[in-house]
C-alpha positions in Angstrom: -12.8 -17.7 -12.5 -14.9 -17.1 -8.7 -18.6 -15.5 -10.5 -19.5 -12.1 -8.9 -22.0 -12.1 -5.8 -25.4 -14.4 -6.8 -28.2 -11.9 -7.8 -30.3 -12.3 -4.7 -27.4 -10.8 -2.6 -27.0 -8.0 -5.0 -31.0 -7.3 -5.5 -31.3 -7.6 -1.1 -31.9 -3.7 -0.9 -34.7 -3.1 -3.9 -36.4 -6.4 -2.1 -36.8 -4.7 2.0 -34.0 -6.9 3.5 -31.1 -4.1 2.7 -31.1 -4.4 7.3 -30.3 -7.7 6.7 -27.2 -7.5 4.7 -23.5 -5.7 5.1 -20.9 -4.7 7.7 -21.8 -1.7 9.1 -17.8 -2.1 10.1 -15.8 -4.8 10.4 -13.3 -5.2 13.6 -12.1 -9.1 14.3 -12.2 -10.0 17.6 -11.4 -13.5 19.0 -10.3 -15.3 22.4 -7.8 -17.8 23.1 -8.4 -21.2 25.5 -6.1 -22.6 28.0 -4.4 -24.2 26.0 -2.5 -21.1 24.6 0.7 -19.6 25.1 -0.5 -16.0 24.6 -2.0 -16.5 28.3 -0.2 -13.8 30.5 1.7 -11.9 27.2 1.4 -8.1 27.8 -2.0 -7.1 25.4 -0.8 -4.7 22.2 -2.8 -1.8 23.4 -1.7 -1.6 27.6 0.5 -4.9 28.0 -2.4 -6.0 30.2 -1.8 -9.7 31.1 -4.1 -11.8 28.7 -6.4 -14.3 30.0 -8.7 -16.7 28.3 -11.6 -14.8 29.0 -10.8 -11.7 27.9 -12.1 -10.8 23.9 -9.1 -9.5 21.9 -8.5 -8.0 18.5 -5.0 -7.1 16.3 -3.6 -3.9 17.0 -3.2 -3.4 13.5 -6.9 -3.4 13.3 -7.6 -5.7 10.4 -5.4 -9.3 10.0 -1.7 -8.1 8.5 1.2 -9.8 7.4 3.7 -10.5 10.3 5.5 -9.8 12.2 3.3 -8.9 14.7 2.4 -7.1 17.7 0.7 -9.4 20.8 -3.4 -8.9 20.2 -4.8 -6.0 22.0 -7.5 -6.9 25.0 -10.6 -5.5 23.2 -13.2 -6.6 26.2 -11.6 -7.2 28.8 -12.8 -10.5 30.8 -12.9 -8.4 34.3 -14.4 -5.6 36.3 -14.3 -3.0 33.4 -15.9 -5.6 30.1 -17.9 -9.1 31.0 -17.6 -8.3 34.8 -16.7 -12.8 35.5 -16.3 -12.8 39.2 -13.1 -14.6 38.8 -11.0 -12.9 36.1 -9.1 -10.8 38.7 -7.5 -13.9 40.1 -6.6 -15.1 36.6 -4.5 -12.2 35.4 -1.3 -13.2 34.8 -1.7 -17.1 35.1 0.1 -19.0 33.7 -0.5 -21.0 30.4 -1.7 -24.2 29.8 -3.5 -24.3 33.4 -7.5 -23.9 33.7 -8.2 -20.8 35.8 -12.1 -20.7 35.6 -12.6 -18.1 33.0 -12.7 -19.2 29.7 -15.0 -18.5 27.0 -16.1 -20.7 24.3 -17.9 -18.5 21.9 -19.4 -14.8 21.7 -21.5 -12.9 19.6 -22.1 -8.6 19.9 -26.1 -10.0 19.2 -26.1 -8.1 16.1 -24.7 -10.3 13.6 -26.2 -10.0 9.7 -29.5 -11.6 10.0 -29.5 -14.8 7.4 -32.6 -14.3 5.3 -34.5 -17.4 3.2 -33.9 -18.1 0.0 -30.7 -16.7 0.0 -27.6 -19.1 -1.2 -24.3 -18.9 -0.1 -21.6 -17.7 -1.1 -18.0 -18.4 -1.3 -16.9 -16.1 2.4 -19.9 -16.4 4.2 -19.0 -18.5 7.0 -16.1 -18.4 9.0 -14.8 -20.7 11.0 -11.9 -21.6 13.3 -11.0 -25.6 14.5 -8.8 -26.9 16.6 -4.9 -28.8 16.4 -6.6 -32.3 15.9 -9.3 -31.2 12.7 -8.3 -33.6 10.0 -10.3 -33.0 7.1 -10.5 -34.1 4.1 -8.3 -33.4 0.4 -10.2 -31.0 -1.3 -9.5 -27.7 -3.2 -8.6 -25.1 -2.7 -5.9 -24.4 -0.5 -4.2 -23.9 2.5 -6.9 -25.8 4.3 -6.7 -28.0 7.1 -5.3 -30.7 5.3 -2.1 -28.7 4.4 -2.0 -26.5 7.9 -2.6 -29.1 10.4 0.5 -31.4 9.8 2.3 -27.7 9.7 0.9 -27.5 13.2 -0.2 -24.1 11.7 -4.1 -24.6 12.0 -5.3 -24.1 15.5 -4.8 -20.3 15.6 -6.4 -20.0 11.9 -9.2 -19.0 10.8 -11.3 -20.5 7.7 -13.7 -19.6 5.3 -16.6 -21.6 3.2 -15.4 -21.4 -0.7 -18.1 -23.3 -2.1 -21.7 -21.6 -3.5 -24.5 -23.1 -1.3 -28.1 -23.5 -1.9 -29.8 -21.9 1.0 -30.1 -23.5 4.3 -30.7 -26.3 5.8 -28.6 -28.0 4.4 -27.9 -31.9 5.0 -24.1 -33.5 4.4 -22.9 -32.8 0.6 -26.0 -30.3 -0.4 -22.6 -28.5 -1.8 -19.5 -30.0 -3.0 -17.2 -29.4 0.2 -15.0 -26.2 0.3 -13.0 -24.0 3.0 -9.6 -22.6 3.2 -7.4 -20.7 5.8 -7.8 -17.1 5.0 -6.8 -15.2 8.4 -3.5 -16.7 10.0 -2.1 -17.0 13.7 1.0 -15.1 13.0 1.0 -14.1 9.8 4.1 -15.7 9.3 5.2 -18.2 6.8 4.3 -21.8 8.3 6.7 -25.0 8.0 4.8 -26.1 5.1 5.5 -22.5 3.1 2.2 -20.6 3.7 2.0 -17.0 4.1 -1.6 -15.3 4.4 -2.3 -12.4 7.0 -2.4 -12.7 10.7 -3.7 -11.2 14.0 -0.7 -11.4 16.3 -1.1 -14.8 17.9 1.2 -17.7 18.0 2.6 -20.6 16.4 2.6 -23.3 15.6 0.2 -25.3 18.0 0.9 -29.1 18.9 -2.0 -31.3 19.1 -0.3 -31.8 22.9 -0.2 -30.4 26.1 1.8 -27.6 26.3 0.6 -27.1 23.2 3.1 -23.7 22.4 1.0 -21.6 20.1 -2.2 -20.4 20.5 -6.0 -22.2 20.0 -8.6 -19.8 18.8 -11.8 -20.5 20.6 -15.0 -17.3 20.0 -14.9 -15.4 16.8 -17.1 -12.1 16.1 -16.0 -10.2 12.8 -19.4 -8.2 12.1 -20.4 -4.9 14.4 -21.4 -3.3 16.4 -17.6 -1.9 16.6 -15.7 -1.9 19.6 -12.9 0.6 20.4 -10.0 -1.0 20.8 -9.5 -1.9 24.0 -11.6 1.2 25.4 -15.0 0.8 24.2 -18.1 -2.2 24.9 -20.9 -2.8 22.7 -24.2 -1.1 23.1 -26.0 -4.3 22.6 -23.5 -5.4 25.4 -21.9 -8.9 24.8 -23.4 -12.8 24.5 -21.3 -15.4 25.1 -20.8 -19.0 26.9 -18.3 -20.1 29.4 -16.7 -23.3 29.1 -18.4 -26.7 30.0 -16.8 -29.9 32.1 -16.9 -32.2 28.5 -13.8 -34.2 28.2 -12.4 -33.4 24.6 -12.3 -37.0 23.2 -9.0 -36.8 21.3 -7.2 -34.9 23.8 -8.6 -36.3 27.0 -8.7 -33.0 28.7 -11.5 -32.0 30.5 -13.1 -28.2 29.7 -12.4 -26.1 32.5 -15.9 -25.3 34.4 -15.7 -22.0 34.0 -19.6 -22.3 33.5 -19.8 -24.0 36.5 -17.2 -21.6 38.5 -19.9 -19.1 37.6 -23.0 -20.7 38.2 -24.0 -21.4 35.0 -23.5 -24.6 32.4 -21.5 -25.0 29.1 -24.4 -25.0 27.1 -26.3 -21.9 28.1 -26.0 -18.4 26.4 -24.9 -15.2 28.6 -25.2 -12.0 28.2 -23.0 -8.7 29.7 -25.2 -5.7 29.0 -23.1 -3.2 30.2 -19.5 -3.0 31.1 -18.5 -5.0 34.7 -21.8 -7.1 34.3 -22.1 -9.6 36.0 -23.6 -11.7 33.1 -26.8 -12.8 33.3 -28.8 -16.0 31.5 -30.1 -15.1 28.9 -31.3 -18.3 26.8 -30.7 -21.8 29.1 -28.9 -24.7 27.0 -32.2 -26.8 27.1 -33.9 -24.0 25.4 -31.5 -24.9 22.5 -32.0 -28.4 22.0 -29.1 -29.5 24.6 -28.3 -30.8 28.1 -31.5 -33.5 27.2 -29.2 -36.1 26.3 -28.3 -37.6 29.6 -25.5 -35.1 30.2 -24.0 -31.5 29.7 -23.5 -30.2 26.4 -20.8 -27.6 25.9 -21.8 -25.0 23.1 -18.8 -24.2 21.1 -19.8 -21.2 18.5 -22.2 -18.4 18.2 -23.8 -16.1 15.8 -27.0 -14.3 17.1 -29.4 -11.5 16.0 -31.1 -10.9 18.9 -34.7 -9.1 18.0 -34.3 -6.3 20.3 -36.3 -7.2 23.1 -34.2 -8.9 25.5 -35.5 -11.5 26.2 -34.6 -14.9 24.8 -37.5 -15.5 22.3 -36.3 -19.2 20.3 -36.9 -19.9 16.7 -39.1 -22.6 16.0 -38.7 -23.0 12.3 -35.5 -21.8 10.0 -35.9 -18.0 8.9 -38.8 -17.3 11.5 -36.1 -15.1 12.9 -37.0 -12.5 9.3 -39.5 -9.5 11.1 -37.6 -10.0 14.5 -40.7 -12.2 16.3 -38.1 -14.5 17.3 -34.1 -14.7 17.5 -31.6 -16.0 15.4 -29.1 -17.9 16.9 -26.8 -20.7 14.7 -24.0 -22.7 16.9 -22.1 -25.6 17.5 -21.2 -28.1 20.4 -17.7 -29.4 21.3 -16.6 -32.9 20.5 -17.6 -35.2 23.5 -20.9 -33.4 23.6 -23.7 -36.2 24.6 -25.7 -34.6 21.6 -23.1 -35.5 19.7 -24.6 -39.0 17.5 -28.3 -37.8 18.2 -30.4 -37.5 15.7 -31.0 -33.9 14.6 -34.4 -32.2 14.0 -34.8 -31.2 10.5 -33.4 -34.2 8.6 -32.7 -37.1 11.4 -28.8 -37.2 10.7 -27.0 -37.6 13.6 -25.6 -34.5 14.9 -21.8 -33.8 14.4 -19.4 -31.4 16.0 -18.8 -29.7 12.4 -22.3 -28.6 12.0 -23.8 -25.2 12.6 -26.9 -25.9 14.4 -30.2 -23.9 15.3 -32.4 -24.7 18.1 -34.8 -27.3 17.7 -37.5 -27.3 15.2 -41.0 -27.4 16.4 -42.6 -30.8 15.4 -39.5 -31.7 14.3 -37.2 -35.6 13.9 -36.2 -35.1 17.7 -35.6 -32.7 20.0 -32.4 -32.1 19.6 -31.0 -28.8 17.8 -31.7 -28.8 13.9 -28.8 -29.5 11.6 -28.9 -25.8 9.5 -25.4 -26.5 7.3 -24.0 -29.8 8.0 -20.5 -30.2 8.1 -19.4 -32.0 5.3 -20.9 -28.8 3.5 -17.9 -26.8 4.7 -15.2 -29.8 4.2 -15.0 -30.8 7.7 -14.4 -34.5 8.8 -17.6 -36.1 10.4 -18.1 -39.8 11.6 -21.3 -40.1 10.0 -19.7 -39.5 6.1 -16.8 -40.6 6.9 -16.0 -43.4 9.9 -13.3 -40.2 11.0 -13.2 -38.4 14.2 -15.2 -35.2 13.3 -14.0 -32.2 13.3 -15.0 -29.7 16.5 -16.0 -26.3 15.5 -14.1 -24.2 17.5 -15.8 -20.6 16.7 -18.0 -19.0 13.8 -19.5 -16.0 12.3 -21.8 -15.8 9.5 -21.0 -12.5 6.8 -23.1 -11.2 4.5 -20.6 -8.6 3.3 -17.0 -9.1 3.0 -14.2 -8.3 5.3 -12.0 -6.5 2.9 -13.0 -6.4 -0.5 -10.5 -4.3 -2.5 -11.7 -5.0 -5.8 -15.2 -4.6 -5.2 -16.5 -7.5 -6.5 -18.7 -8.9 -3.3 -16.3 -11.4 -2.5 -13.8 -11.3 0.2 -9.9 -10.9 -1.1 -8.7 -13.4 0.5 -11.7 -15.7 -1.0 -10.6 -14.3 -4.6 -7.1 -15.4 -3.8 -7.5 -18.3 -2.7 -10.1 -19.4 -5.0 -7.8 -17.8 -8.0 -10.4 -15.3 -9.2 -7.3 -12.8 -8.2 -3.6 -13.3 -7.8 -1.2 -12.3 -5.6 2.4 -12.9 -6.3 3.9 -10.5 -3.5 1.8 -12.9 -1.3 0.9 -10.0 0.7 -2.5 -10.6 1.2 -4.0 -8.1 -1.4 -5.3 -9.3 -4.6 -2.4 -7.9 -7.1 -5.1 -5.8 -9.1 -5.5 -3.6 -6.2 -1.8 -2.8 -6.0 -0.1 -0.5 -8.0 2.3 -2.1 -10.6 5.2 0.2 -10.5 6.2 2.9 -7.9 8.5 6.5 -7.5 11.0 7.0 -9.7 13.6 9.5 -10.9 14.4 11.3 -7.4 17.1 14.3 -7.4 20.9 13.4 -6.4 23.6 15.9 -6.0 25.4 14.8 -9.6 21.8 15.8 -10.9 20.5 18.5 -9.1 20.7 22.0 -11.2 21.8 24.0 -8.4 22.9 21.9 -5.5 19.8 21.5 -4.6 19.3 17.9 -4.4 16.8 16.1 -2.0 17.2 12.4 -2.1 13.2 11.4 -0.7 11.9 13.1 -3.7 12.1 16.1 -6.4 15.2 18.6 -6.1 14.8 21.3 -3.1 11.9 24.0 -3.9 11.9 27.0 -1.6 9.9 25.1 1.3 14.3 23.8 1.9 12.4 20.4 1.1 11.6 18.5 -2.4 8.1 17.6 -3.6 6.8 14.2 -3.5 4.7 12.4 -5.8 3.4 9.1 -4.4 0.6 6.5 -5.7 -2.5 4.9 -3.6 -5.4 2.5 -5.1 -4.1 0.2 -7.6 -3.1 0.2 -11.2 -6.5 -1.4 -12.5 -8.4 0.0 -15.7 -11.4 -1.2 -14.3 -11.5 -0.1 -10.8 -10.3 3.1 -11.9 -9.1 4.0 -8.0 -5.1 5.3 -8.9 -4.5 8.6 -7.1 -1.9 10.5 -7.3 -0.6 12.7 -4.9 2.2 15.2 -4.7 2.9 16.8 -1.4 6.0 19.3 0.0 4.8 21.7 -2.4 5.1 25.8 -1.9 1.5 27.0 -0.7 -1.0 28.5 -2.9 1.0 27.7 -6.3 -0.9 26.6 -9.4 1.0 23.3 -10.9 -0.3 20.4 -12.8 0.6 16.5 -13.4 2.1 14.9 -16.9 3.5 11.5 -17.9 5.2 10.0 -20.7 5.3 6.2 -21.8 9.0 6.2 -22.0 11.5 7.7 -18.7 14.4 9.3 -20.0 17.4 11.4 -18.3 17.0 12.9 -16.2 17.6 16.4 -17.9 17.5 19.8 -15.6 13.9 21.1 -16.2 13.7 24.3 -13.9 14.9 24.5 -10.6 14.0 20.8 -11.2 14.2 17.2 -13.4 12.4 15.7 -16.5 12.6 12.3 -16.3 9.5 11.4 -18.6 9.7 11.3 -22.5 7.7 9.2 -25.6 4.2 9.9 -25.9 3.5 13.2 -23.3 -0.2 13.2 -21.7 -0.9 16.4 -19.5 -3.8 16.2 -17.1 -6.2 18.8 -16.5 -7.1 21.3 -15.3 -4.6 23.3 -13.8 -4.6 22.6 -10.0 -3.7 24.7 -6.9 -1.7 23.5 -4.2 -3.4 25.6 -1.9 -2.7 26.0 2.3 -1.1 22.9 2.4 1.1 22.5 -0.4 -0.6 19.3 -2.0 -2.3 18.4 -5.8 -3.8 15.2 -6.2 -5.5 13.7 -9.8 -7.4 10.8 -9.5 -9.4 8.7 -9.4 -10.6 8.6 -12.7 -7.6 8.8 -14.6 -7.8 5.6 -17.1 -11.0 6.5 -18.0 -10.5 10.0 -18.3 -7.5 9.9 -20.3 -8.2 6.6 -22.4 -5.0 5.0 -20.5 -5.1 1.1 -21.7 -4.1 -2.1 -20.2 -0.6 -3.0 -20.7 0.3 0.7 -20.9 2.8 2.2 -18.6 2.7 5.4 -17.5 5.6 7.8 -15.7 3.9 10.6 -13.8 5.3 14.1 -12.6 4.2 16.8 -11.2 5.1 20.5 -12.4 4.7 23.9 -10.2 5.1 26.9 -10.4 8.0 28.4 -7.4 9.6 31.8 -7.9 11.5 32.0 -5.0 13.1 28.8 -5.6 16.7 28.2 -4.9 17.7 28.3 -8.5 15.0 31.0 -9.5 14.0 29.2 -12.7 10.6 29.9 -11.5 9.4 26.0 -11.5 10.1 23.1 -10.3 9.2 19.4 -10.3 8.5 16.3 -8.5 10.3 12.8 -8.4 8.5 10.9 -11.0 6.2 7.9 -10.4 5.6 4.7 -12.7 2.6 2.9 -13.0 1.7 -0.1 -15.2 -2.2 -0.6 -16.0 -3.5 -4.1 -15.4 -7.3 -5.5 -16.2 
């Protein structure tokens, strides 16, 4: 079983750090390279033509199970978001050919500061790679050993599952751990998997045309964009893509640094919407570009300290008071930094690890290794004698994403992991789900009077029935059922009931019993008031000593006088719930 969150995440607020911890609100948002067949598919939200420099989110808002919609331009890459003087001629391109406006990684600037002595946790850091990661076995799964043969990797994104001592961290401070926790699709792969998705497509061939879809820039935590209509008020930070030759593909990056006067391995920023971008921290400010080439940087999570200015770190966790920035990233494969030695612990420098900028006094000065690949199970040449694995885009959480059960921990961590189940394989941890659902609804053989209403309880005088429906889950612990019954007559006092056993159903009123054994009524008395609705709940396991194991039928019972078989009452369909841990 996955432990709660450590106690140094939990005690962050009593200790003055509570800034530097949580999601304000989460809201996904990714881009796609070239090398993806999304490129000119009408967006979600306007069927805008996408482009590889454009930042897009799900339309469903948070990843779902498929099928889905096309993603939904969130930024766009043009005139009215990042203001790149040569998105207008890209629109509508099509895939698989460079068009000068890609971007390789972005950041809002306002990602959860990561404070010392803090370890990680299982969820923390996200991560996409690309078709040709390989990886290494390891638990648990689906990870990129089971989703790149699938061809069902490159549109993924992956999480860390392994708890971390704080950073810096050299190769195997951690026994290795990540697993695919946010799909392309959200569609079953070739090899069986099914987790939620963001609308992409797949699967992706490590070959050109590739088909599906290569995830490239990644920001999960605020500050919140509207979807498709809003930009950031810290504006947007971001690199364009470099000229590096990718050395298991052979392709060349695009230039679309160099198409806009800038290199792969500097840092951009778009304060306000139509730009243009300006520099804000040059790539040799980072540790790169010193090697006897251009670097092309990959990945970015920044806090930028509020000035503006690009004010470097010169030691890990100087970034805590905001006299310096934090920024973590990555470089492509085929980087010349790749191989050099880094400046915190001298190990060469692979395209896995999440760097920071170099360390004053430091091995070299190149960027400083801050969680070395192997850490997040990711090939490298130095452990290994493999091609390493490119980190394709990242984000660092301190909170989760969804977190249903309330434990600290992201679901689809807990499921993956096995702290939860989730046998619908729906992508909610099966304790936050209600075990059971409406029963007992009101057919003509069983209406009293004719007055039968299929959807829910027999007709009351609103010429519809009432319906009783579930939300939350079944859990004792969490406690979160509610139940609400809606349809109802306005301004009539009724109340809720259940028995362990369903029986009938018998005419009760104008109405049906369906509930019988041991009979609980809830109280007090409730009104449905202007808008003909009672809920109970939460609360209702603890307030009524329900137990695990037990099932419980629900119904609701109102008072209606002018009912169509003037009994005077009425009921709703019933609904059946079965209480898990």
């Amino acid at each position: 079983m996955q432990p709660l969150r450590t106690l140094p995440r939990l005690l962050a607020a009593s200790a003055g750090v509570a800034a530097l911890t949580g999601l304000a609100q989460a809201q996904y948002v990714f881009s796609v390279d070239f090398q993806s067949g999304s490129l000119s598919v009408p967006d979600g939200f306007g069927a805008v033509p996408i482009t590889e420099g454009d930042l897009l989110t799900a339309v469903t808002g948070l990843p779902a199970l498929g099928p889905l919609p096309a993603p939904g331009i969130d930024v766009s890459g043009g005139a009215t978001g990042l203001g790149l003087a040569l998105h207008a001629t890209c629109v509508g391109h099509p895939p698989y050919t460079p068009c000068g406006v890609e971007l390789d990684a972005v950041s809002f600037g306002k990602d959860t500061m990561v404070p010392p002595n803090f370890p990680i946790d299982p969820g923390d850091i996200w991560f996409s790679v690309d078709a040709y990661a390989a990886s290494f076995p390891q638990a648990p799964t689906p990870d990129i050993t089971t989703e790149g043969p699938c061809s069902d990797l490159a549109a993924d994104v992956l999480a860390s599952t392994s708890f971390m001592p704080p950073a810096p961290l050299p190769p195997f401070a951690a026994a290795p751990g990540h697993a695919a926790v946010v799909d392309g699709d959200g569609l079953a792969s070739a090899c069986g998997t099914v987790y939620p998705g963001v609308g992409l497509l797949e699967p992706t061939f490590a070959a050109v045309p590739q088909g599906g879809d290569n995830l490239d820039a990644l920001n999960i935590d605020g500050p919140p964009v509207a979807g498709g209509s809003g930009f950031p008020s810290t504006g947007v930070y971001f690199s364009l893509d470099g000229v590096v030759v990718h050395p298991f593909s052979g392709i060349a990056g695009t230039g679309s640094a160099a198409a806009h006067g800038f290199a792969g391995s500097d840092i951009l920023h778009s304060a306000a919407p139509g730009g243009p971008p300006a520099l804000w921290a040059p790539g040799p400010a980072l540790g790169l570009d010193i090697a006897g080439g251009l670097d092309d940087l990959d990945a970015l999570v920044i806090n930028e300290n509020g000035t503006g200015a690009y004010e470097p770190s010169t030691t890990p966790y100087d970034w805590v008071g905001g006299g310096t920035d934090m920024v973590l990233f990555s470089v492509r494969a085929g980087s010349p930094v790749i191989g050099m030695p880094d400046s915190i612990f001298g190990a060469a420098i692979e395209p896995g690890d999440i760097l920071i900028p170099p360390v004053a006094g430091g091995l070299s000065p190149f960027p400083g290794i801050f969680v070395a690949a192997e850490n997040l199970g990711l090939a490298t040449a130095r452990s290994f004698g493999l091609p390493g694995d490119d980190l394709n885009a990242l984000d660092w959480l301190q909170a989760p994403l969804t977190d249903c059960n309330g434990n600290g921990v992201d679901d689809s961590i807990d499921i993956v992991t096995g702290f939860s189940t989730d046998i619908n394989s729906n992508g909610v941890p099966d304790e936050c789900e209600i075990i059971g659902g409406p029963v007992c609804f009101c057919p003509a053989v069983d209406a009293p009077c004719g007055n039968d209403y299929l959807p829910g309880g027999c007709e009351n005088s609103t010429s519809v029935g009432a319906i009783l429906s579930g939300s939350g889950s079944g859990s004792v612990g969490l406690d979160n059922l509610v139940l609400t019954t809606t349809q109802l007559p306005i301004n009539k006092p009724g109340l809720y009931f259940s028995g362990t056993i369903l029986i009938g159903p018998f005419p009760f009123g104008d109405g049906l019993r369906c509930v019988g054994g041991n009979i609980l009524r809830y109280g007090p008395v409730l009104n449905s008031g202007l808008t003909g609705t009672m809920v109970l709940g939460p609360g209702i396991a603890t307030g009524y000593g329900l137990a695990v194991g037990d099932t419980h039928n629900f119904q609701c019972w109102y008072r209606d006088p002018m009912g169509p078989c003037l009994n005077g009452f009425n009921t709703s369909n019933a609904f059946s719930v079965t209480f898990t841990p």
